[in-house]
N, C-alpha and C positions, 0 to 999 in steps of 0.2 A: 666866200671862204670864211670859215668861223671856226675857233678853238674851244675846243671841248678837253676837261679835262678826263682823262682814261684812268688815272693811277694817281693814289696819293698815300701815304703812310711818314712813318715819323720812328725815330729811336732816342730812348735815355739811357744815358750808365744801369747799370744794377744796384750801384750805389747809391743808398739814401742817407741823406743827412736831414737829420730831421731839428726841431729848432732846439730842443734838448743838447743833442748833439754842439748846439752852437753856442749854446748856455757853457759847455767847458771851454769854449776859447777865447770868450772874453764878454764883457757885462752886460747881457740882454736876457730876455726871458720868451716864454713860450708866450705868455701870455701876452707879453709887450710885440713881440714881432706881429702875432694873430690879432692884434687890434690895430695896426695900423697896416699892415702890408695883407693878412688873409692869407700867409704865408702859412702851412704844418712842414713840410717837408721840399727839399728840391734834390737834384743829382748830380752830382761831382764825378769823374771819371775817375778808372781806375787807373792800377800800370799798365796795365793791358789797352788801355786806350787813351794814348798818348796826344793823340792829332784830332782838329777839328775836323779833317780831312775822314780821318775813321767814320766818326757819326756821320758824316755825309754821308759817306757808300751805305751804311748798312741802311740807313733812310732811302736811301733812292731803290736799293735793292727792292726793297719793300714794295714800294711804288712803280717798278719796274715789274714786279711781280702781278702784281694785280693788272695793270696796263697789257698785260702778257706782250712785251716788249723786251727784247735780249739786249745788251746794252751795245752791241755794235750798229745798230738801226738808229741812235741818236744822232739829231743833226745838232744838236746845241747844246750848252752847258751854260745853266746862268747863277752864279752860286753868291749870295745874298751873307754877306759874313762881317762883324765888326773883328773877328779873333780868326786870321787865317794860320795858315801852321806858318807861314813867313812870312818877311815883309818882300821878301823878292823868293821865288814869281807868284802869281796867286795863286789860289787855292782851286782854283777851275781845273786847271791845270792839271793839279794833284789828282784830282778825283776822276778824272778823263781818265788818267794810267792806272790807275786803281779796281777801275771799273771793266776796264780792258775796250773802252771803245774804240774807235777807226779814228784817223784823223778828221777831225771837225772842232769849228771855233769854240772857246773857249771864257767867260766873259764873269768878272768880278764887278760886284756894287758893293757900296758901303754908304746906306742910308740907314746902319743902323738898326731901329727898334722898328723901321717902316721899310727895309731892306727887301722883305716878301712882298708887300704890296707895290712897293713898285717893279721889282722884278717878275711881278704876273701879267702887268701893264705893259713889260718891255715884250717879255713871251708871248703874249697877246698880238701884239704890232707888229710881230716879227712873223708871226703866222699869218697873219691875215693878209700881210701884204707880199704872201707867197714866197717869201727867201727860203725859210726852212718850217719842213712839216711836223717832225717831233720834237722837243725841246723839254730837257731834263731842269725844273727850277727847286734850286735847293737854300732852305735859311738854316741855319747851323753855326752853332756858339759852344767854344769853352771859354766860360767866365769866370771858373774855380780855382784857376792859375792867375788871374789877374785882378783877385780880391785883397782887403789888405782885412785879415782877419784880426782886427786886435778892437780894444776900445774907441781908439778913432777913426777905425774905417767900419763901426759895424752897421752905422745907416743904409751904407751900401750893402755892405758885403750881407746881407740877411734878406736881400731879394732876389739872388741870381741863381741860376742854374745851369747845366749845362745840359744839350739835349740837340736834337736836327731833325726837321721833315721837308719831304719833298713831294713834287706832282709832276706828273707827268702831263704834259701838252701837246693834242697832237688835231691836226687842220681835220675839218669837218664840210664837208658840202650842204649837209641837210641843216645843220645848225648849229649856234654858240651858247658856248656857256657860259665866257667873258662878255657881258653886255657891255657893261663901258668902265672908266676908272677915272679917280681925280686925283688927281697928285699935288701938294703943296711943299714950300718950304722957304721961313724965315731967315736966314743969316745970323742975322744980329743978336739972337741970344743961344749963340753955339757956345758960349762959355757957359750957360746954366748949366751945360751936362755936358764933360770933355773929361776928355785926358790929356794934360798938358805934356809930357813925355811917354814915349823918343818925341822929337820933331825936330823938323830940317834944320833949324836953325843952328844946332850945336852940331861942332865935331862929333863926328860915333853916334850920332844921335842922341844918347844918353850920358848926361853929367853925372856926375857920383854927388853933387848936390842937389840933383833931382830924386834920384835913390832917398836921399838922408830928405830932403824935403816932403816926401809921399808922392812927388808929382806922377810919380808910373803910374799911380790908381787913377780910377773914374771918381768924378766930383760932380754932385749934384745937390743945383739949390731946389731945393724938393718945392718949396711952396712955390718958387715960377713953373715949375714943369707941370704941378698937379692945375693949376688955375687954368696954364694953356690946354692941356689934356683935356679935362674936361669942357673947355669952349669947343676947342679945333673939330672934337671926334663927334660930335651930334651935330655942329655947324657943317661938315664936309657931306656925312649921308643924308643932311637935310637938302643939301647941294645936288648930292646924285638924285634923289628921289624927285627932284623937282626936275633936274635935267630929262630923267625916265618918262615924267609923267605918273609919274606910283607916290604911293600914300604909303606910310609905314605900317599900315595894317597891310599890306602887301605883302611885305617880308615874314618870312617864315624863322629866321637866326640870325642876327646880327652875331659875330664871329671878332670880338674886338682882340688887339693886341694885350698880353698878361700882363703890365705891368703892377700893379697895385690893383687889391679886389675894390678900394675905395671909390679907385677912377672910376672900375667897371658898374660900379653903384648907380655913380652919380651921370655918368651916361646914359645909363637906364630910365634916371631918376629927368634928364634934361628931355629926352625924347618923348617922357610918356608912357613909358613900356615896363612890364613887369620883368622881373628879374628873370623869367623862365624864356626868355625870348632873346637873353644877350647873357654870349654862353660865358662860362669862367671854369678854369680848370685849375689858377692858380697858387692853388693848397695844395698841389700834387707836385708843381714842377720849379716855382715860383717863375720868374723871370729870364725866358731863355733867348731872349732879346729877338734877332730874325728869327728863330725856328719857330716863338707860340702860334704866329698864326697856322699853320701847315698841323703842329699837332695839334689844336685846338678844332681847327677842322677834321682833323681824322678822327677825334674821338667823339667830338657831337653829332659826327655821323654814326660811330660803332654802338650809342648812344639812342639813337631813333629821332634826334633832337630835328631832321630835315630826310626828304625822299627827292626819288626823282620828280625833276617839275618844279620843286620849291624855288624859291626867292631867297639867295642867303646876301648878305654883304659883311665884307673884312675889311676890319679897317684899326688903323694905326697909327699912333703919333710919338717921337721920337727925337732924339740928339739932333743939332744941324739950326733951328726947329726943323723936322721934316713929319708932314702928316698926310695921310690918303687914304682912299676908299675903293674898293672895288665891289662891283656888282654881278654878280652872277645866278645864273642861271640853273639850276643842278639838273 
């Protein structure tokens, strides 16, 4: 039994902000964003798309479409999300009624910026070992609601975006697409890049000194995440490549996570490989945390960047630390 993917597509707001745009809401510049992040523009939803739940469907649709799969034929939902539309129930849930499929399980991760890769891994396991044969994996973020746009959030807030892609997965007799995956993750510097509010520990979840503090926003100490980034993301597909037996002249598109165009550099720069070989879309969308990998793969493909038969690998490193790689087959 092996998983092939059938169906893959991705959706953003219509809304761009572009770093101009960011220039009026507090002290940065075009120029300042585009040399350190590779950032021009990313996209913020409208009124009209209130829920991360929204950009899920119309991604999966997408994906469902191509897959030529109706959405009542899914056995599974596995939706990859740091921003669900709530904290109770999850966001699986949501996009199951949405979508109008039958009853079948439902299943939230939150790894984050590695939220796709490991939820291709889990889709992958879940196939092969015959439970269920189609399985809908979606990463999807809105980050525009939970930016602190002013002067002291604008490190953060000048990298995110909001956007969703999905694939569809579905068991194969003659062969896989998913060769294999690696999955990691550190603990101990989950404070490099958190959000310390809501959390358990206070009544209501949220103090009004957390409010007045900034603690709602995400914090990151950029220079541990970029150090790790760049070790973790060529040390993991050096890992698969040696588990496979393959040599990196093997692979056809290395497919990394969007965080920062610098990481994706120096990734390039650690493995050996020219930049045409380790894709980057991130001046289009910036940072849409689970969903780059899914649209990053739908457009390197719309792209001619990989065919059928190629060699691609995705791979990501993220909050938690959590970092991995997956190997495929196309």
């Amino acid at each position: 039994m092996g998983t092939k993917i059938s169906g893959f597509g991705f959706y953003v707001p219509e809304n761009t902000v572009t770093n101009f745009d960011l220039e009026k809401k507090f002290d940065t510049s075009n120029e300042w964003i585009i040399e350190r992040t590779g950032i021009q523009e990313r996209r913020f939803i409208t009124p009209n798309e209130t829920n991360t739940s929204d950009l899920s469907v119309n991604a999966a649709k997408k994906a469902l479409e191509m897959a030529n799969i109706a959405p009542e034929n899914l056995d599974l939902i596995i939706s990859a999300t740091l921003s669900a539309d709530h904290s109770i129930p999850g966001m699986g849930v949501i996009i199951q009624d949405k979508l109008g499929c039958k009853d079948i399980p439902a299943i939230d991760i939150r790894q984050q910026c590695s939220g796709f890769i490991y939820g291709l891994d889990l889709a992958d396991l879940y196939i092969k070992s015959g439970r269920y044969k189609k399985i809908l994996l979606i990463g999807a973020e809105i980050q525009s609601t939970g930016l602190n746009l002013t002067d002291e959030g604008r490190d953060l807030a000048v990298l995110f975006g909001d956007g969703a892609g999905a694939f569809i997965l579905e068991n194969s007799k003659d062969t896989s697409d998913i060769i294999d995956s690696i999955l990691h993750s550190d603990g101990k510097y989950y404070k490099e890049l958190w959000k310390e509010s809501p959390n358990s520990t206070h009544k209501g979840r949220v103090l009004v000194e957390d409010i007045q503090n900034g603690n709602i926003y995400p914090k990151m100490n950029g220079r541990t995440v970029f150090k790790h980034a760049v070790t973790k993301m060529p040390a993991v597909i050096l890992e698969l490549l040696k588990r496979n037996n393959l040599t990196k002249e093997d692979i056809t598109q290395i497919i990394p996570h969007q965080a920062n165009f610098r990481i994706t550099q120096m990734v390039a720069k650690r493995l050996r490989l020219p930049m045409d070989k380790v894709y980057s879309n991130i001046h289009k969308y910036g940072n849409t945390t689970a969903a780059t990998i899914p649209i990053a793969f739908t457009e390197a493909y719309n792209e001619g960047k990989f065919k059928k038969g190629d060699l691609i690998i995705t791979v990501s490193f993220g909050s938690g630390f959590t970092w991995g790689a997956n190997l495929i087959k196309f």
